[in-house]
ROTIKOL-658680 format. One record per residue (C-alpha): residue number from 1; residue in one letter; z, y, x. Coordinates in nm, 3 decimals. Example, Ala and Ser with C-alpha at 12.3 -4.5 7.8 and 13.67 -1.06 7.14 Angstrom:
BEGIN
nr: 1; rest: a; c3: 0.780; c2: -0.450; c1: 1.230
nr: 2; rest: s; c3: 0.714; c2: -0.106; c1: 1.367
//
This chain:
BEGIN
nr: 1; rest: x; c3: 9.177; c2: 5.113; c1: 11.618
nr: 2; rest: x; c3: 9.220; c2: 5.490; c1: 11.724
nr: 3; rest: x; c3: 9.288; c2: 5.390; c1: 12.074
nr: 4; rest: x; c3: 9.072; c2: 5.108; c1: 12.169
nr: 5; rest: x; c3: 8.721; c2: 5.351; c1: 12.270
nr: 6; rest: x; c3: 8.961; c2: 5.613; c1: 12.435
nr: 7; rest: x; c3: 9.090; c2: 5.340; c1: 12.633
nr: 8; rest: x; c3: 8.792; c2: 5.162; c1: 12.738
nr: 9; rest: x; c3: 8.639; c2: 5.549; c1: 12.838
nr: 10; rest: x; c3: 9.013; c2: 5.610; c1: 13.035
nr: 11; rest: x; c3: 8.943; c2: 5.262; c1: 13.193
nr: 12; rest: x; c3: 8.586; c2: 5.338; c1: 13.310
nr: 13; rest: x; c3: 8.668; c2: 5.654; c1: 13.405
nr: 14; rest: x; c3: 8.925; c2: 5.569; c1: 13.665
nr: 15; rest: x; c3: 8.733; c2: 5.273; c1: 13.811
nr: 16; rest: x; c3: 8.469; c2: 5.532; c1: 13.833
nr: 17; rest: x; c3: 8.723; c2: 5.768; c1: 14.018
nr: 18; rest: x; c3: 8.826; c2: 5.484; c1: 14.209
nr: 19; rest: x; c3: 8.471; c2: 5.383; c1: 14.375
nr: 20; rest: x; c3: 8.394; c2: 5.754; c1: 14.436
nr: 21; rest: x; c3: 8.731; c2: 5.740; c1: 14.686
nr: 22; rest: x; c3: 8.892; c2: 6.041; c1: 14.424
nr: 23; rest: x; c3: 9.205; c2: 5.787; c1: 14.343
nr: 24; rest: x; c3: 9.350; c2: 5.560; c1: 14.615
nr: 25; rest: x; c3: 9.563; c2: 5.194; c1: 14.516
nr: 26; rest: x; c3: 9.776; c2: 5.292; c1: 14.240
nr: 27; rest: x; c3: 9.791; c2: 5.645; c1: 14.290
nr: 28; rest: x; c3: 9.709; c2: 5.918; c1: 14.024
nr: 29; rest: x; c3: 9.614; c2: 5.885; c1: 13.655
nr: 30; rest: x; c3: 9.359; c2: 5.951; c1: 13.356
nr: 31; rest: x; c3: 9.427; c2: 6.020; c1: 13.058
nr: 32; rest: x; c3: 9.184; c2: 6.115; c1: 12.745
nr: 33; rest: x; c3: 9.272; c2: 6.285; c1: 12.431
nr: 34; rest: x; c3: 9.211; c2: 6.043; c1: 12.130
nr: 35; rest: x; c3: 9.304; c2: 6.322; c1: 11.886
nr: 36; rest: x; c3: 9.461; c2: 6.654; c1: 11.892
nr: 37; rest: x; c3: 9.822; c2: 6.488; c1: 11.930
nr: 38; rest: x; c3: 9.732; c2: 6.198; c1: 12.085
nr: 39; rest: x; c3: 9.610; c2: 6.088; c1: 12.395
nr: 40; rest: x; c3: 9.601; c2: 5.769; c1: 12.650
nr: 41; rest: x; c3: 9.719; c2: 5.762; c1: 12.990
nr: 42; rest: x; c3: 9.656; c2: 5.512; c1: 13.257
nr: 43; rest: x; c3: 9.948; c2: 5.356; c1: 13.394
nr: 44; rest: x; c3: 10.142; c2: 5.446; c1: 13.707
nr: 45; rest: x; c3: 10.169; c2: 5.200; c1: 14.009
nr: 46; rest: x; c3: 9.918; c2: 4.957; c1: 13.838
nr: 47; rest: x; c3: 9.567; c2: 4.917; c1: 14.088
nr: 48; rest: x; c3: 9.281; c2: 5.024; c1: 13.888
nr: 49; rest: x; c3: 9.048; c2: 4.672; c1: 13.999
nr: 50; rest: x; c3: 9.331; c2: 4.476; c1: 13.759
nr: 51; rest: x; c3: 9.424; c2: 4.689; c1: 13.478
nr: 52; rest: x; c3: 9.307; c2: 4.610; c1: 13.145
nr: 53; rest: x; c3: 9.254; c2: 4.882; c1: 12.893
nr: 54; rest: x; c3: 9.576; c2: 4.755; c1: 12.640
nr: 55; rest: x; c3: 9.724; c2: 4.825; c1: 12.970
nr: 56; rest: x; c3: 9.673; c2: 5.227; c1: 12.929
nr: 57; rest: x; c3: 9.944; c2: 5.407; c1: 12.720
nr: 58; rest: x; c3: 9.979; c2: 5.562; c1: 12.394
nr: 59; rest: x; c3: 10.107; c2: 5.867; c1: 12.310
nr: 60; rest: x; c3: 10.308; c2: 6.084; c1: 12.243
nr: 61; rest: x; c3: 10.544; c2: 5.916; c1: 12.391
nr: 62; rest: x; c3: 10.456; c2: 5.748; c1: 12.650
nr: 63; rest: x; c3: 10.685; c2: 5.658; c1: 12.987
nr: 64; rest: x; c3: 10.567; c2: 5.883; c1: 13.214
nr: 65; rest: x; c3: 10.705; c2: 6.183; c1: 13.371
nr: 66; rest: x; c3: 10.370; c2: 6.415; c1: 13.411
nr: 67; rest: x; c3: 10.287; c2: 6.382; c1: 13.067
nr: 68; rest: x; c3: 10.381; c2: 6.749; c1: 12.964
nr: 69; rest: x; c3: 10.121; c2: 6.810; c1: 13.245
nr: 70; rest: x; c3: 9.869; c2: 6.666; c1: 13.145
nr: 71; rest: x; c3: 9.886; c2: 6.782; c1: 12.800
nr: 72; rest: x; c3: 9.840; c2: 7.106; c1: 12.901
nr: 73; rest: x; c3: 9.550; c2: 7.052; c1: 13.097
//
């Protein structure tokens, strides 16, 4: 599946961000590129310590607002 490693590496990466006191509760959000239109994002309002990585988002597409953002970046 396309997905699957990019969201295991978005998962890691934002437990990682977590522990290191760089995201707080269920505030901000990762997101990796998994090709060049693609990319998964992390949830909003979901605490890192429970999410699961079919819990990160697809896209394009995906709910968020901050997407366009992020795809910049």
């Amino acid at each position: 599946m396309l997905y699957e490693s990019v969201r295991q590496e978005a998962l890691k990466t934002t437990v990682e961000l977590y522990r290191k006191g760089l995201l707080h509760l269920t505030s901000g959000n990762v997101s990796a590129r998994a090709s060049a239109e693609h990319a998964a994002v992390t949830p909003s309002g979901v605490a890192c310590e429970g999410m699961r990585p079919e819990d990160i988002h697809r896209g394009p597409g995906w709910p968020r607002s901050g997407w366009s953002l992020q795809a910049i970046v």
